[in-house]
PAVEX-403458 format. One record per residue: residue in three letters; x, y, z of N, C-alpha, C in turn. Coordinates in Angstrom, 2 decimals. Example, Ala and Ser with C-alpha at 12.3 -4.5 7.8 and 13.67 -1.06 7.14 Angstrom:
2
{"Ala"; {13.19; -5.69; 7.80}; {12.30; -4.50; 7.80}; {13.20; -3.30; 7.80}}
{"Ser"; {12.85; -2.25; 7.08}; {13.67; -1.06; 7.14}; {12.90; 0.03; 7.87}}
//
This chain:
229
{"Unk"; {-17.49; 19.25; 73.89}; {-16.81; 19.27; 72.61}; {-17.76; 18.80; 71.52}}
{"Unk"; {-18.19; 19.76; 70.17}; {-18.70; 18.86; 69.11}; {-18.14; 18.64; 68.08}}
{"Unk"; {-19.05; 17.06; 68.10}; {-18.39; 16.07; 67.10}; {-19.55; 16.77; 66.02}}
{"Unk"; {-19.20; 16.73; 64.44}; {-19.56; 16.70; 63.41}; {-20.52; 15.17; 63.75}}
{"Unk"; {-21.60; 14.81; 63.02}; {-22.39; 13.71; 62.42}; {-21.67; 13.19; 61.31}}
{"Unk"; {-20.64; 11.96; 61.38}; {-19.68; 11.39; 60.71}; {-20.08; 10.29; 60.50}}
{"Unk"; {-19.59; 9.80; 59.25}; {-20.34; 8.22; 58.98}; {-19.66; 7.68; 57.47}}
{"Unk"; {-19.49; 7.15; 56.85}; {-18.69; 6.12; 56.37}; {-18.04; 4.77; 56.85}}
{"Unk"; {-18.35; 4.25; 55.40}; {-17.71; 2.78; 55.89}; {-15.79; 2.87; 55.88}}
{"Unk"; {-15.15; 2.50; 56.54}; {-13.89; 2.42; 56.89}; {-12.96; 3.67; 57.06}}
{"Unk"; {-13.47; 4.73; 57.30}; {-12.97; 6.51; 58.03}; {-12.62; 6.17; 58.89}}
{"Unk"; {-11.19; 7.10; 59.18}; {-10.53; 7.30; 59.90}; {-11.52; 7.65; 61.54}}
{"Unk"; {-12.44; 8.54; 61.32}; {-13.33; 9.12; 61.84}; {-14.60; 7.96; 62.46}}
{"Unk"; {-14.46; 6.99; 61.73}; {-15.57; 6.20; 63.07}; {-15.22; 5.80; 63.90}}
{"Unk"; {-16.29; 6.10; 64.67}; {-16.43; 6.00; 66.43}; {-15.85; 6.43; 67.16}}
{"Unk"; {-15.57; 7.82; 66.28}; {-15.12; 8.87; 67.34}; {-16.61; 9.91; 68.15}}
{"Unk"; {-17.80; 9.74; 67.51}; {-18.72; 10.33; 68.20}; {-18.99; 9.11; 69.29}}
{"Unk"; {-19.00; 7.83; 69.29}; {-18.54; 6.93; 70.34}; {-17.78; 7.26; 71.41}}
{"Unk"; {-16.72; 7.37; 71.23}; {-15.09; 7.64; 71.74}; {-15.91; 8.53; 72.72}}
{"Unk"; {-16.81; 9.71; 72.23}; {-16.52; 10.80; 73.20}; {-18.04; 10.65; 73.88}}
{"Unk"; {-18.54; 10.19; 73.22}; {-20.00; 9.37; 74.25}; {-19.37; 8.72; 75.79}}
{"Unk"; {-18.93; 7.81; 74.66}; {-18.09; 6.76; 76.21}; {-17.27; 7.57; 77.26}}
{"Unk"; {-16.53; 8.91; 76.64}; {-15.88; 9.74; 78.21}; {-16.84; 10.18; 78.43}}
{"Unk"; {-18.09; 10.75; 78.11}; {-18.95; 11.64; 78.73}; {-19.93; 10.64; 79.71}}
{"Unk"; {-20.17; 9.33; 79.15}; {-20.46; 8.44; 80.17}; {-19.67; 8.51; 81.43}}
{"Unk"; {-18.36; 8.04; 80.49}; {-17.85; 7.85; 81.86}; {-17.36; 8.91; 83.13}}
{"Unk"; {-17.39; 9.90; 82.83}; {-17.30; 11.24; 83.78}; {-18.22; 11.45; 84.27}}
{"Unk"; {-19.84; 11.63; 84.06}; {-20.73; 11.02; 85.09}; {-20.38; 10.19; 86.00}}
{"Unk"; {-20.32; 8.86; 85.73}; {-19.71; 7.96; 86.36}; {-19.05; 8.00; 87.73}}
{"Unk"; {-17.83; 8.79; 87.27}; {-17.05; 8.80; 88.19}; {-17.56; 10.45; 88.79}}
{"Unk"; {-17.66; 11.30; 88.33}; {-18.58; 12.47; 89.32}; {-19.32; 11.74; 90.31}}
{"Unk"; {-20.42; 10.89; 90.12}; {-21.11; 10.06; 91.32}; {-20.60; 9.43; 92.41}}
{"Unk"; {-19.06; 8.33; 91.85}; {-18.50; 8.16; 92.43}; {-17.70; 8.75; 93.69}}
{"Unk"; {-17.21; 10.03; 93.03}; {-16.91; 10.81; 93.86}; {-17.82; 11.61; 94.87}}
{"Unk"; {-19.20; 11.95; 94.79}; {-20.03; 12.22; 95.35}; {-19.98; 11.19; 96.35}}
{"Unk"; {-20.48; 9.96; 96.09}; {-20.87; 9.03; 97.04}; {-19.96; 8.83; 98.08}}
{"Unk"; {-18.30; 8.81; 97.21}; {-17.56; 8.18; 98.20}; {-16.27; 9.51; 98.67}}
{"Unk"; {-16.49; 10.06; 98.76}; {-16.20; 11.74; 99.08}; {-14.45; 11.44; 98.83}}
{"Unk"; {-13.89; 10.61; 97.85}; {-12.88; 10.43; 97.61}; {-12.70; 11.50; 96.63}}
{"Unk"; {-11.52; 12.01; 96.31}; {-11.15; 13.53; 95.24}; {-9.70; 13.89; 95.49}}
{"Unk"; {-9.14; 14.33; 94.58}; {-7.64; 14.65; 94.38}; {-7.51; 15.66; 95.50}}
{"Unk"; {-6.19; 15.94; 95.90}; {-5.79; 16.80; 96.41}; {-5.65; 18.44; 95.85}}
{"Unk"; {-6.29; 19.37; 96.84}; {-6.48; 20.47; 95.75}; {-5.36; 21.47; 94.99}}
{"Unk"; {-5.20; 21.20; 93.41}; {-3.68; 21.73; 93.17}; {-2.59; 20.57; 92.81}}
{"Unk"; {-3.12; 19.21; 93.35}; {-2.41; 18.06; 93.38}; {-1.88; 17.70; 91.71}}
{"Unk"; {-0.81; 17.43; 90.57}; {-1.03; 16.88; 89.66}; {0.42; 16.14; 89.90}}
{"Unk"; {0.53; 15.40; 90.30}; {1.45; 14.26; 90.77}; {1.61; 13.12; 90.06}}
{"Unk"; {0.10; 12.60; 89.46}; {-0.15; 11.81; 88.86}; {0.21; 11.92; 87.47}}
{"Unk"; {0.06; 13.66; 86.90}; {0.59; 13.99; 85.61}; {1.88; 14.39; 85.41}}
{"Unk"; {2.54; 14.74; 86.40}; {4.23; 15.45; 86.37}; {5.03; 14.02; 86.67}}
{"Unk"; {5.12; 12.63; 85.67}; {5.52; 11.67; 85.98}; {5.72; 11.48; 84.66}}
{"Unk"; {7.25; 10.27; 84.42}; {7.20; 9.88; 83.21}; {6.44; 9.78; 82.25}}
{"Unk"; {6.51; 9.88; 81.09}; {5.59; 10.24; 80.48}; {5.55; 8.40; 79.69}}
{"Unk"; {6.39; 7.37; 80.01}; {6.36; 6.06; 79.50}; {5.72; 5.51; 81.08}}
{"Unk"; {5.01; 6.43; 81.74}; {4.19; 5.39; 82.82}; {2.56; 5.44; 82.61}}
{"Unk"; {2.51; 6.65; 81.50}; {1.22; 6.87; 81.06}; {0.92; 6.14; 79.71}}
{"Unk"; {-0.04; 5.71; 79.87}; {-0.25; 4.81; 78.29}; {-1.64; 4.72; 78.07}}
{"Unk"; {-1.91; 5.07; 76.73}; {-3.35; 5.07; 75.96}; {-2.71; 3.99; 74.86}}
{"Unk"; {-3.98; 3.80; 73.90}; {-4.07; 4.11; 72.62}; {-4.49; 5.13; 71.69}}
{"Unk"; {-3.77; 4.48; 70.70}; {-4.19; 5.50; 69.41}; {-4.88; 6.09; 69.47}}
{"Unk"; {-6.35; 5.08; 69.52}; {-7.50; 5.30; 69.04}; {-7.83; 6.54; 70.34}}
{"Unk"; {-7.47; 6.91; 71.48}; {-7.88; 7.84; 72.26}; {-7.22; 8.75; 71.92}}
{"Unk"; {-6.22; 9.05; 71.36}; {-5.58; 10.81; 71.27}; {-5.66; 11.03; 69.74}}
{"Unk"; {-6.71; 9.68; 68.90}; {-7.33; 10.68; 68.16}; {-8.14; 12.34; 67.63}}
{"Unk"; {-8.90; 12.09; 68.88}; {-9.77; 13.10; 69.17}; {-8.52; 14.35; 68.67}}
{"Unk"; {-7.48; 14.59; 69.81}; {-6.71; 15.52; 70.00}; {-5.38; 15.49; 68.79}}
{"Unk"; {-5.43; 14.78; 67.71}; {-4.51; 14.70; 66.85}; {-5.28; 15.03; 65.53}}
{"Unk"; {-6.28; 15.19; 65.60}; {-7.46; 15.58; 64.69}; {-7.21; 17.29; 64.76}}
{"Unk"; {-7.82; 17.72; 65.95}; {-7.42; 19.02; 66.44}; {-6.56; 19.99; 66.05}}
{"Unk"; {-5.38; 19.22; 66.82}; {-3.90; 19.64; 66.02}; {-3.64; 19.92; 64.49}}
{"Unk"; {-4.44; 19.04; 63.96}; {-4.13; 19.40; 62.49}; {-5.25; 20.18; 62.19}}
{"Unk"; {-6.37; 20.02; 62.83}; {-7.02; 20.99; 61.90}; {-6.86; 22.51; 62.72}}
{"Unk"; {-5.84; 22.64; 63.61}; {-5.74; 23.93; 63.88}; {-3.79; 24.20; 63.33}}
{"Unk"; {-3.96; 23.29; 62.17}; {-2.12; 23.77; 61.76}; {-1.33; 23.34; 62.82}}
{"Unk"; {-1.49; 23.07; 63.73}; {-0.72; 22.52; 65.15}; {0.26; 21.36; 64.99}}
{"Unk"; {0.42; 20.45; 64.59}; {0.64; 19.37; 63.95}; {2.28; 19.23; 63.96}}
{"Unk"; {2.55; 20.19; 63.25}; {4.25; 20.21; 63.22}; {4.67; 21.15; 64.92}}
{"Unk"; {3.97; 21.59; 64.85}; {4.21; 21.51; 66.45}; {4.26; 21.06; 67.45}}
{"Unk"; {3.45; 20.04; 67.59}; {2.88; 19.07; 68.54}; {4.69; 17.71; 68.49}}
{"Unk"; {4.28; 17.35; 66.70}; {5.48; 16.70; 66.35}; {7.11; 17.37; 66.82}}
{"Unk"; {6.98; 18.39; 67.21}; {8.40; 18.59; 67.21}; {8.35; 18.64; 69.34}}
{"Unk"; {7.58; 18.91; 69.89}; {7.84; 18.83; 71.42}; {7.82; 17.32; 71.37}}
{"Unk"; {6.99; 16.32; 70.14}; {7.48; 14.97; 71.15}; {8.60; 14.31; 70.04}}
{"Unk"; {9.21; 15.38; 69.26}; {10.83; 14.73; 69.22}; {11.95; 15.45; 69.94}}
{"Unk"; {11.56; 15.99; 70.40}; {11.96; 16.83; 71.67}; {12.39; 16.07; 73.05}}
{"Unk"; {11.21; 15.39; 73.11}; {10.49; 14.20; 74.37}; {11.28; 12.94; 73.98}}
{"Unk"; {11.05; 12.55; 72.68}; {11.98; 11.13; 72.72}; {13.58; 10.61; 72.85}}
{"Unk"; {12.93; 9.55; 73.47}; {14.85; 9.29; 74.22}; {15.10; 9.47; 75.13}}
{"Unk"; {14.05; 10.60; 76.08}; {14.60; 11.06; 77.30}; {13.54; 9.96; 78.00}}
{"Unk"; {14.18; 9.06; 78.98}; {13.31; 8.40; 79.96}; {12.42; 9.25; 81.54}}
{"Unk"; {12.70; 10.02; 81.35}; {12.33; 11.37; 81.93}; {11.28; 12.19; 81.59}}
{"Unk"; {11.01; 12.49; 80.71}; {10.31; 13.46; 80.16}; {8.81; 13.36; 79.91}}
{"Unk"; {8.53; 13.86; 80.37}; {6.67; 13.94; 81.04}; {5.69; 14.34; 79.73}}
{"Unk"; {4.58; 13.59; 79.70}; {3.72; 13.86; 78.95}; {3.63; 15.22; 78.36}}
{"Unk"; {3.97; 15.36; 77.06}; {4.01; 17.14; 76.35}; {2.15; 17.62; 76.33}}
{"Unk"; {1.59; 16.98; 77.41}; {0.30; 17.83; 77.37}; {0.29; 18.69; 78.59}}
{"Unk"; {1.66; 18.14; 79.61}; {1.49; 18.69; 80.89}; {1.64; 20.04; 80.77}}
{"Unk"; {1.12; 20.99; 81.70}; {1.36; 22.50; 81.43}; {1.19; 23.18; 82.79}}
{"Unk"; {2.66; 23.02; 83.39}; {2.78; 23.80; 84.83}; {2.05; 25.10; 85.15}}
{"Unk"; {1.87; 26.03; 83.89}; {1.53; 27.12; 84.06}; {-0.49; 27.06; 84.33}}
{"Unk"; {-0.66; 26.20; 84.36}; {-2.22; 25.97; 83.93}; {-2.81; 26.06; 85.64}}
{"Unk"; {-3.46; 26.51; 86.20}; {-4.26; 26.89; 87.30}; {-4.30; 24.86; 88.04}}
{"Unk"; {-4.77; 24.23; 87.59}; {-5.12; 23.24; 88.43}; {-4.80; 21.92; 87.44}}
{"Unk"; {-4.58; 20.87; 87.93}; {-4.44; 19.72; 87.28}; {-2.99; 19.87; 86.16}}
{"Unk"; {-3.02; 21.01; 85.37}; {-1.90; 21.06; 84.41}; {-1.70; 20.59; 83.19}}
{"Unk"; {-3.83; 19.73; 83.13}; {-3.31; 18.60; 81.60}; {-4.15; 20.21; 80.73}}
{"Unk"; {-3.30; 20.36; 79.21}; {-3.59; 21.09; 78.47}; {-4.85; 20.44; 77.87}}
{"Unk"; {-5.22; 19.16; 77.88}; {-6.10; 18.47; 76.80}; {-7.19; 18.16; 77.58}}
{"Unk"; {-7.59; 18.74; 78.88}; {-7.94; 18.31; 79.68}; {-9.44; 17.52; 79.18}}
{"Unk"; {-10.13; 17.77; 78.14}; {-11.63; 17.57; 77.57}; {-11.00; 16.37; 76.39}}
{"Unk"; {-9.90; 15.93; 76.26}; {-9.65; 15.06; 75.32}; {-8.84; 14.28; 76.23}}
{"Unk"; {-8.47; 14.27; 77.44}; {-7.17; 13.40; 77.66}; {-7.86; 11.94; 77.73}}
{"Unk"; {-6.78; 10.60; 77.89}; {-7.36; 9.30; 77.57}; {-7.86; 8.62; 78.98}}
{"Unk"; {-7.95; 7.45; 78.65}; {-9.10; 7.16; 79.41}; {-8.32; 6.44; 80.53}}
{"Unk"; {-7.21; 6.15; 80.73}; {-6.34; 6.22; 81.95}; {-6.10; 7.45; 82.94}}
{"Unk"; {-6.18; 8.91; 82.16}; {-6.02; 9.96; 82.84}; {-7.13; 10.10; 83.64}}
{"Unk"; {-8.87; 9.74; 83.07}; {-10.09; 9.80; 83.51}; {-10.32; 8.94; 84.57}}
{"Unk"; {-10.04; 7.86; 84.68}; {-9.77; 6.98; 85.22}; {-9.06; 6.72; 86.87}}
{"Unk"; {-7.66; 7.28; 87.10}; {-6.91; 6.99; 87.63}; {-7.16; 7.50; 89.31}}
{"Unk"; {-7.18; 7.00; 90.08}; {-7.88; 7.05; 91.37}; {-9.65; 7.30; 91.40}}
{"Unk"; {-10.12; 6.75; 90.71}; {-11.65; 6.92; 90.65}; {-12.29; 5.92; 90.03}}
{"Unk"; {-11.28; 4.44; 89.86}; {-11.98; 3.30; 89.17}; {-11.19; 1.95; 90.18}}
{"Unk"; {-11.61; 1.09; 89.71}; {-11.58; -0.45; 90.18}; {-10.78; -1.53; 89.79}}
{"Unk"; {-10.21; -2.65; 89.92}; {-10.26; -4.14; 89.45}; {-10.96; -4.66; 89.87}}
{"Unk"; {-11.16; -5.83; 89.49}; {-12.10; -7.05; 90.00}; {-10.73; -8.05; 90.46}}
{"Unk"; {-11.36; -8.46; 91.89}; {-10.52; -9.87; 92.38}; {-11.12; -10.73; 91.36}}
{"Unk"; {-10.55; -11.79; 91.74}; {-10.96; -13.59; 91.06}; {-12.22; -14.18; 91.77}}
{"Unk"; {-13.01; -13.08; 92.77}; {-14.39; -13.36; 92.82}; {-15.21; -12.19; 92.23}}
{"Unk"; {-15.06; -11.20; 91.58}; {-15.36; -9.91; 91.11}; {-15.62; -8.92; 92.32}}
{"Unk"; {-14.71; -8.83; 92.94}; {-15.13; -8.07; 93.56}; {-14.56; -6.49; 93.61}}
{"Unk"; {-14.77; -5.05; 92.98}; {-14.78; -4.75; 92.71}; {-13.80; -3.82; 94.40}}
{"Unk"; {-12.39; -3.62; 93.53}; {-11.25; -3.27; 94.49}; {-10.93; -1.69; 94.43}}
{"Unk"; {-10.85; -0.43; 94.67}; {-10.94; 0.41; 94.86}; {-9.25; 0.93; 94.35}}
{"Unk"; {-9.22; 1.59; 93.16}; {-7.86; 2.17; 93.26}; {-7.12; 3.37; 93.37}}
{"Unk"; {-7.29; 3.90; 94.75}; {-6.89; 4.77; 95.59}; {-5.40; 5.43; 95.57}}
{"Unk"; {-5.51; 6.71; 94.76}; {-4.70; 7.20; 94.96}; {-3.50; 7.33; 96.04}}
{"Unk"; {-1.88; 7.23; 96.06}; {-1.22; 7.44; 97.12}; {-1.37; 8.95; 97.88}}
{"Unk"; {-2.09; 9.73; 96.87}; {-1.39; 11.00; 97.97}; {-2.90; 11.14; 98.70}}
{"Unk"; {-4.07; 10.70; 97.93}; {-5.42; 10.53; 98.65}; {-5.15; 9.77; 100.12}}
{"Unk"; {-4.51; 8.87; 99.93}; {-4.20; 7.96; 101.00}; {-3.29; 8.57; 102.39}}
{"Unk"; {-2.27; 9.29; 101.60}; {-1.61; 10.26; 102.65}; {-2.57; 11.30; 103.42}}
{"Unk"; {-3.01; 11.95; 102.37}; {-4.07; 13.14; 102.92}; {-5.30; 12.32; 103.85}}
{"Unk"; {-5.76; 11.03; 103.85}; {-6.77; 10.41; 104.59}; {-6.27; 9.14; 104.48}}
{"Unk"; {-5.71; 8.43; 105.71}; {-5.25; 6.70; 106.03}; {-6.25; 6.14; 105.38}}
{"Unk"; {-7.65; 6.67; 105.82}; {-8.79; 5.87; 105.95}; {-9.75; 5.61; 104.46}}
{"Unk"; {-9.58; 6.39; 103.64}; {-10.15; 6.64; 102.47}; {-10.28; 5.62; 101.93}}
{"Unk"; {-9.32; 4.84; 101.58}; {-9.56; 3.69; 100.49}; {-10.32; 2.44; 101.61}}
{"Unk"; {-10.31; 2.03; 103.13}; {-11.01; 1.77; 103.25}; {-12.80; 2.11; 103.65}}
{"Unk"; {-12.83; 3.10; 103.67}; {-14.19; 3.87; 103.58}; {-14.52; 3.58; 102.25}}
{"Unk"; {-13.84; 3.95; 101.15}; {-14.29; 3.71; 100.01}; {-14.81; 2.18; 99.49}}
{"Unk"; {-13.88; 1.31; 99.72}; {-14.03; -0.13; 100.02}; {-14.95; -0.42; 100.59}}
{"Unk"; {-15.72; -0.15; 101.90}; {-16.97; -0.58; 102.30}; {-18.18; 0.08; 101.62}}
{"Unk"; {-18.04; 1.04; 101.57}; {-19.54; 1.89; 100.53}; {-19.73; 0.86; 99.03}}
{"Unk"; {-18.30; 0.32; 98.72}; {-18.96; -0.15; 97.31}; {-19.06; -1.96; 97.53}}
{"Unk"; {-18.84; -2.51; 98.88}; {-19.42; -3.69; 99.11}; {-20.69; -3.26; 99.90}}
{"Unk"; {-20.92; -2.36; 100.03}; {-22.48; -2.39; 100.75}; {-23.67; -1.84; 99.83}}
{"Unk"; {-23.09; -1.51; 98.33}; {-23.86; -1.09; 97.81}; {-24.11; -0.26; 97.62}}
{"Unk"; {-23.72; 1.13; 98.22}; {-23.92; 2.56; 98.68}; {-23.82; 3.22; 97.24}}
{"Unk"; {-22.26; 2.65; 96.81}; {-21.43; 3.60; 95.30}; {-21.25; 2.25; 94.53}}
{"Unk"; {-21.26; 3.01; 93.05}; {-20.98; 1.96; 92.08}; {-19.47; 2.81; 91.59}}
{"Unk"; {-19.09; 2.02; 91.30}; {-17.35; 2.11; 91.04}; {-16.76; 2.08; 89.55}}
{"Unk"; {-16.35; 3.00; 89.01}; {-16.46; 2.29; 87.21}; {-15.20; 1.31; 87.04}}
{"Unk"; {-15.59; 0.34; 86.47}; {-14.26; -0.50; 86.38}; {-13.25; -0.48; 85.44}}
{"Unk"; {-12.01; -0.31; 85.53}; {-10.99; -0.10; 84.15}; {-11.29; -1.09; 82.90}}
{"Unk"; {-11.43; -2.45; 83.60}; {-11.23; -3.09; 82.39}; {-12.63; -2.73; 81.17}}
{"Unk"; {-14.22; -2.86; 81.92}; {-14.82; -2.69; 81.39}; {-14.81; -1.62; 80.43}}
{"Unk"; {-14.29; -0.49; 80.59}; {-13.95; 0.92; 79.46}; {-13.26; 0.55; 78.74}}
{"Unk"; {-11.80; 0.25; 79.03}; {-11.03; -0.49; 78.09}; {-11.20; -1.48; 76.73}}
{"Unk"; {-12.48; -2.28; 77.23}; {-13.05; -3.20; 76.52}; {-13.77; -2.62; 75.38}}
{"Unk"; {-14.47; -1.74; 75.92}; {-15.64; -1.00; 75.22}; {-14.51; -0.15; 73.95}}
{"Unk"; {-13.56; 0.64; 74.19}; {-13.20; 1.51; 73.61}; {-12.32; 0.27; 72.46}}
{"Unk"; {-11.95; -0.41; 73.10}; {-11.07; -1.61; 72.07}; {-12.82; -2.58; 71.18}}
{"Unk"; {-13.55; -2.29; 71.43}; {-14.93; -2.40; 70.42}; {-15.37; -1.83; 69.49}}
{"Unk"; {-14.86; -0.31; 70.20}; {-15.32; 0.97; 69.03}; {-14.12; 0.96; 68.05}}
{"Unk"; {-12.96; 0.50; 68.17}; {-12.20; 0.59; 67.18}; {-11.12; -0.71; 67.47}}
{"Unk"; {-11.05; -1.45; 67.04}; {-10.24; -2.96; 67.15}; {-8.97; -2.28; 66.64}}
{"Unk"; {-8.93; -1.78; 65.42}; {-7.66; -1.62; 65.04}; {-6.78; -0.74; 65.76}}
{"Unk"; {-7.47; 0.28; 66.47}; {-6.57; 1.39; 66.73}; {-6.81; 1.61; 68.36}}
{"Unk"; {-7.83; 0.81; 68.60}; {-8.30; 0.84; 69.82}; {-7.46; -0.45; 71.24}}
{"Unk"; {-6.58; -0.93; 70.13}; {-6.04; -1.86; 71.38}; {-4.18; -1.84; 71.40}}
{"Unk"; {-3.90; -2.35; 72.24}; {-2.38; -1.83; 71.99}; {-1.30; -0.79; 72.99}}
{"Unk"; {-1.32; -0.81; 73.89}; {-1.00; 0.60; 74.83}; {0.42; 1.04; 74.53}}
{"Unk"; {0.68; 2.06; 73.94}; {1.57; 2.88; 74.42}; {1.88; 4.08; 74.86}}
{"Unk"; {3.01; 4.37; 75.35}; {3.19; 5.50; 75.75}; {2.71; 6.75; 75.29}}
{"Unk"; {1.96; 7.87; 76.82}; {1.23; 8.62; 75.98}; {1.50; 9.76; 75.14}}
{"Unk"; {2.64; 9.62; 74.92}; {3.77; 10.36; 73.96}; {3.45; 9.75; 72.34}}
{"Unk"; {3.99; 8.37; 72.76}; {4.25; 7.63; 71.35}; {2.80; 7.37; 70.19}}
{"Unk"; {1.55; 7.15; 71.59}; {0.13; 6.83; 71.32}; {0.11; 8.17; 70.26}}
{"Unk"; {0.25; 9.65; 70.66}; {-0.08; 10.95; 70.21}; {0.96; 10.96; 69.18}}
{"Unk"; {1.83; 11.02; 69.19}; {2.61; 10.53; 68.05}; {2.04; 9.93; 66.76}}
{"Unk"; {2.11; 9.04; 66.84}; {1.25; 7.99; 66.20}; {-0.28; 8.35; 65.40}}
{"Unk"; {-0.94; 8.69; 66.53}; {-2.47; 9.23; 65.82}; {-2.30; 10.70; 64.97}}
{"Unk"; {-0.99; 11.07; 65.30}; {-0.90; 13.08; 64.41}; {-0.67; 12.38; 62.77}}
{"Unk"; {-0.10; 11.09; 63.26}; {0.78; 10.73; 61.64}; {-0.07; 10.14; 60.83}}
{"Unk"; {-0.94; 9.24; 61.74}; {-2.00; 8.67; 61.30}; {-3.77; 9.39; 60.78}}
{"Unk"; {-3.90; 10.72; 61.62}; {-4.77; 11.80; 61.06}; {-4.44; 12.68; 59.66}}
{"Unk"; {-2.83; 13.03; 59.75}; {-2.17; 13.69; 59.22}; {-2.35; 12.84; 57.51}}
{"Unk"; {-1.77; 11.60; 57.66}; {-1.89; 10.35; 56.49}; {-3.84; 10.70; 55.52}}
{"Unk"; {-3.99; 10.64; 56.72}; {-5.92; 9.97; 56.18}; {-6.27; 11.46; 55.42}}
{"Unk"; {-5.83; 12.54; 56.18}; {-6.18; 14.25; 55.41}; {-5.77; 14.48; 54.25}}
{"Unk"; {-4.50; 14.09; 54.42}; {-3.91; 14.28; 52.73}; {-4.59; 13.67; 51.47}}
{"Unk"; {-4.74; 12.09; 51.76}; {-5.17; 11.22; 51.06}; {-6.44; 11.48; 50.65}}
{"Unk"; {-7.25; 12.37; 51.59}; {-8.94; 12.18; 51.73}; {-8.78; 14.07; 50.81}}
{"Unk"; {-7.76; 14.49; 50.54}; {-8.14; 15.86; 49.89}; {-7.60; 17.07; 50.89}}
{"Unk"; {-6.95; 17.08; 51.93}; {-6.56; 17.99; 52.70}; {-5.08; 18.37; 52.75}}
{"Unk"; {-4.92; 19.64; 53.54}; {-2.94; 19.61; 53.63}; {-3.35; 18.74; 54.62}}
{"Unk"; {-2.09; 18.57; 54.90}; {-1.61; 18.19; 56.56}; {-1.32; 18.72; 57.63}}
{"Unk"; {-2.31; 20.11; 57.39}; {-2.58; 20.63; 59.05}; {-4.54; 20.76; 58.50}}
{"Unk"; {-4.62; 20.14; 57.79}; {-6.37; 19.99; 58.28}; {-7.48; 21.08; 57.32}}
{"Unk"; {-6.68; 21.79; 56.86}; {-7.01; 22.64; 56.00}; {-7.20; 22.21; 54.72}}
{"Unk"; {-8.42; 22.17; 53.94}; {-9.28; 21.43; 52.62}; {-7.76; 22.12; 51.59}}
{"Unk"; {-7.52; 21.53; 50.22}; {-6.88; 21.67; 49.26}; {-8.34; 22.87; 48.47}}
{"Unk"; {-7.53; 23.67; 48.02}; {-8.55; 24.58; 47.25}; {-9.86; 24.29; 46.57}}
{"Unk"; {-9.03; 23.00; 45.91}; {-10.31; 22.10; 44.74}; {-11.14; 21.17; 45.74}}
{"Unk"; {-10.67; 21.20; 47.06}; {-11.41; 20.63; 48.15}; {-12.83; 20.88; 47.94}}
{"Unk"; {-13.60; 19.39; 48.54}; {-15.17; 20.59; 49.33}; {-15.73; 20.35; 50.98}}
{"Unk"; {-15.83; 21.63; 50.81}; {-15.67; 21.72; 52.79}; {-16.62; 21.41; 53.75}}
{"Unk"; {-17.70; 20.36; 52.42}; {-18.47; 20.12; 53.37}; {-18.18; 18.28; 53.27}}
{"Unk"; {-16.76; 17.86; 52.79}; {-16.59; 16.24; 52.74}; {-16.34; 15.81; 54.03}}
{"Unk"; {-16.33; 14.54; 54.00}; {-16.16; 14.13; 55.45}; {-15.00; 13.82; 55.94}}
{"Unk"; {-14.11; 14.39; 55.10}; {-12.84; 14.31; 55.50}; {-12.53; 15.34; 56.56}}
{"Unk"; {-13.15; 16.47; 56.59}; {-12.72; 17.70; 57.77}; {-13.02; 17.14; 58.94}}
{"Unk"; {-12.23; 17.64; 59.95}; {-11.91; 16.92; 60.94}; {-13.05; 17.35; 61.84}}
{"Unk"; {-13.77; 16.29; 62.46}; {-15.06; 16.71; 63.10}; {-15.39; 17.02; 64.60}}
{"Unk"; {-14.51; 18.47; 65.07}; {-14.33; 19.10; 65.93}; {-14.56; 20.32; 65.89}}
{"Unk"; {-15.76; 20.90; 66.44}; {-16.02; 22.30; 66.60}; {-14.89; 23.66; 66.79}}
{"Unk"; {-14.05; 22.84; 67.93}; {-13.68; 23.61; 68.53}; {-11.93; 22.80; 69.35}}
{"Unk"; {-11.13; 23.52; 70.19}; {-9.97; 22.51; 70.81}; {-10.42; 22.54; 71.67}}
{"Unk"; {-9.88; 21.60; 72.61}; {-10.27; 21.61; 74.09}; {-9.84; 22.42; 75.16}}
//
């Protein structure tokens, strides 16, 4: 995905070429991981995504990327109306999920947050740091043995393991304000459309991302995404 070369003091827009440094770090990361420790979803498996959608939680500051998007592809009042659609129902699954989609099912799949990246392919630390393996249930079904195979490769040194909190930390660095806070990954996306949507208008744009006539299209208000995901 490219980011525009963005820069101002207090934009909506900093450290979002961060933001997407840090997933591209971290998907290496966990690619290795998975190499080393031959741990990997089930093929077709999205179990993890066809689940409440208040068991998934980002921040803001992560479905920026994808609330940027939305507006600058007019999307915006669309996006807004599947998650008032979504609210209220304790049921109702992340509006990125998309049954019809070949594998996995997330529509955002190059923007989703850093819990989705995350989730059977990272760690805690015990109260001696020792770096605990968090192993999917249906991985576990499909192989008893996995999470302890996995468990010994990363006390022997073999695999390095990315740890949740450490990302977490980092991304609540790149943006304090918007970067800490978890909610639902409904409410998070919510939130950042209203909050992209706010900064466009103000900065010279409609509110689907598109410059005002007397606009100029080369300010740094356009939303600095090549392309959607």
């Amino acid at each position: 995905m490219a980011l525009a070369g963005f820069t101002g003091n207090g934009s909506l827009w900093d450290g979002l070429n961060d933001l997407m440094k840090l997933y591209r770090e971290l998907d290496d990361a966990i690619a290795k991981f998975i190499e080393g420790s031959g741990l990997a979803c089930p093929v077709g498996c999205r179990i993890c995504c066809d689940t409440p959608a208040t068991k998934i939680e980002a921040t803001v500051f992560e479905l920026l990327p994808q609330a940027i998007i939305a507006c600058h592809e007019g999307r915006a009042a669309y996006w807004l109306n599947m998650l008032a659609i979504a609210q209220g129902d304790a049921e109702a699954r992340c509006v990125f999920l998309d049954h019809n989609l070949p594998q996995g099912g997330c529509s955002i799949y190059h923007c989703r947050p850093l819990l989705c990246r995350l989730f059977g392919f990272a760690a805690v630390l015990d109260k001696d740091a020792r770096p605990l393996p968090l192993v999917c249930r249906q991985m576990k079904t499909a192989d008893p043995e996995v999470g302890c195979h996995a468990q010994q490769l990363i006390d022997d040194g073999v695999v390095e393991v990315p740890i949740s909190a450490y990302y977490a930390s980092r991304i609540a660095a790149i943006n304090p304000t918007h970067g800490q806070g978890l909610l639902s990954i409904n409410e998070a996306f919510r939130n950042a459309i209203q909050l992209a949507g706010l900064y466009l208008a103000l900065a010279g744009s409609d509110s689907d991302g598109r410059p005002h006539p007397d606009g100029d299209d080369n300010s740094p208000h356009t939303p600095p995404f090549g392309r959607s995901a």
